[in-house]
C-alpha angles and dihedrals in degrees: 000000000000103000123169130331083000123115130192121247135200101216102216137170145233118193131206144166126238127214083282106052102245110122129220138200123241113201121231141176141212130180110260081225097066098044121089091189148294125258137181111271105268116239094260142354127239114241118249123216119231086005123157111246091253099070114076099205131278140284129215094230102186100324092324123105116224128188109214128215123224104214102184090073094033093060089052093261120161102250108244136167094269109128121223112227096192149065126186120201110210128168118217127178093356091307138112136225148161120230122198114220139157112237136008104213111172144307107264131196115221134191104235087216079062090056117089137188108254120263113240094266089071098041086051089053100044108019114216090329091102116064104180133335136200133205118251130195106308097030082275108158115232107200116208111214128217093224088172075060095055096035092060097039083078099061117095104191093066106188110255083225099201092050084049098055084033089061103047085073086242108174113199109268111275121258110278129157080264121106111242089219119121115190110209121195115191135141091216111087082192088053084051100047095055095043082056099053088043100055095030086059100046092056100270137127115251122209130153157184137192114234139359096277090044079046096055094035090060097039090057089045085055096049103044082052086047092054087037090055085042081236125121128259083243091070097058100037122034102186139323138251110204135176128208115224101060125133119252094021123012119215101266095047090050095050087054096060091047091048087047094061126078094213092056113031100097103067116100106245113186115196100223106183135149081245119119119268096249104049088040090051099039091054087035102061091042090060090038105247112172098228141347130223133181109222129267133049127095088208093056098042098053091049096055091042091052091052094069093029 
């Protein structure tokens, strides 16, 4: 059973050749909640006009169209003769793809605080596709893919994100008591990156942290400044914007624990994950978080955050 700061895991597998001709298995994971299900690999796969050569082509799964994703190429893999016998079908940020793999081993339940941030060798070898990765029974690596990553990669018209708040005529908040700082923890320096350009446009203070034990760190630091200062925590953060997948502590554990101090309990914290609405509202409301939000939409960001500003 999943119990708290775990997370459940599809172990999965890539496979490759190397310059012999052996082939060998990476492992990967995806989050069981962001999986709708795996199925065989149909007999064939319709064509797609305009598509990116990663995608494959498309299948017809019970009346809804799904692009699929062939991973192999898109994780830099020589292309080979190896057939992938799977597809699994995930929704991410409210949109659904097929992704082509080679094996479907078991679910697995991890401990976040055994989850890591990659070393550089895997970072030179995949780039920011990988968020995070375990080790699993025989030192084998388990790597941990940012699918919302590889999802948007494929869209060409990429959202000029400060236009688009710009658009939407969004004055800065008006003045309040209330501190116009917003704390975002996220893994994803990309994540981060959007949420930045969307509240700094729209007139808020932008601060981070990368994961729930960074979070915390820097929420105590600013408390302890705050007391120093004789001033209140309110005054340096104003909410937090918090995702859930993240190594060390993931989001709803860490909410928890804010939610659990007196000192802190007080600030919004708005959970804010690829993850569908009605898991993220169902664990959100039991740890107390404030509101939830799927990435992402700017709409959607700047309302939830003016509720509480």
């Amino acid at each position: 059973m999943e119990t708290e700061n775990t997370l459940k895991l599809i172990d999965f597998r890539v496979s490759k050749k190397d310059s012999k001709g052996n082939i060998q298995e990476q492992v990967f994971g995806i989050n069981v909640y962001k999986v709708k299900e795996v199925i065989f690999r149909p007999p064939k796969l319709n064509t797609m006009p305009n598509k990116s050569e990663f995608i494959e082509g498309i299948i017809n799964l019970r009346g809804h169209v799904i692009p699929i994703i062939n991973l192999q190429k898109r994780l830099g893999y020589a292309s080979d003769d190896i057939l992938c016998d799977y597809f699994i079908i995930s929704e991410c940020n409210n949109i659904v793809f097929g992704f082509m793999v080679h094996k479907i081993m078991k679910i697995r339940l991890i401990k976040w605080d055994d989850v890591f941030a990659p070393p550089e060798e895997i970072k030179n070898s995949y780039g920011d596709l990988v968020t995070s990765m375990t080790v699993i029974e025989n030192k084998e690596i388990m790597l941990i893919l940012d699918f919302e990553k590889i999802i948007s990669d494929l869209d060409e018209n990429t959202i000029d994100i400060k236009s688009h708040v710009e658009s939407m005529n969004s004055a800065p908040p008006p003045s309040s008591d209330k501190s116009k700082t917003v704390l975002c923890i996220d893994d994803s320096g990309i994540a981060r990156n959007m949420i930045r350009q969307t509240l700094e446009t729209a007139g808020y203070d932008f601060i981070e942290a990368v994961n729930g034990i960074d979070g915390l760190q820097m929420i105590k630091n600013l408390s302890d400044e705050a007391t120093s200062e004789g001033r209140a925590l309110a005054d340096k953060i104003g909410v937090i914007l918090c995702d859930v997948e993240m190594p060390l502590m993931d989001g709803f554990t860490f909410t928890k624990t804010i939610k659990a101090n007196p000192l802190y309990r007080n600030i919004p914290v708005i959970i804010h994950s690829s993850l569908s609405k009605t898991i993220l509202s169902d664990r959100g409301n039991n740890v107390g978080a404030d509101d939830y939000l799927t990435k992402f939409s700017i709409e959607n960001l700047l309302a939830s955050v003016r509720k509480f500003l």
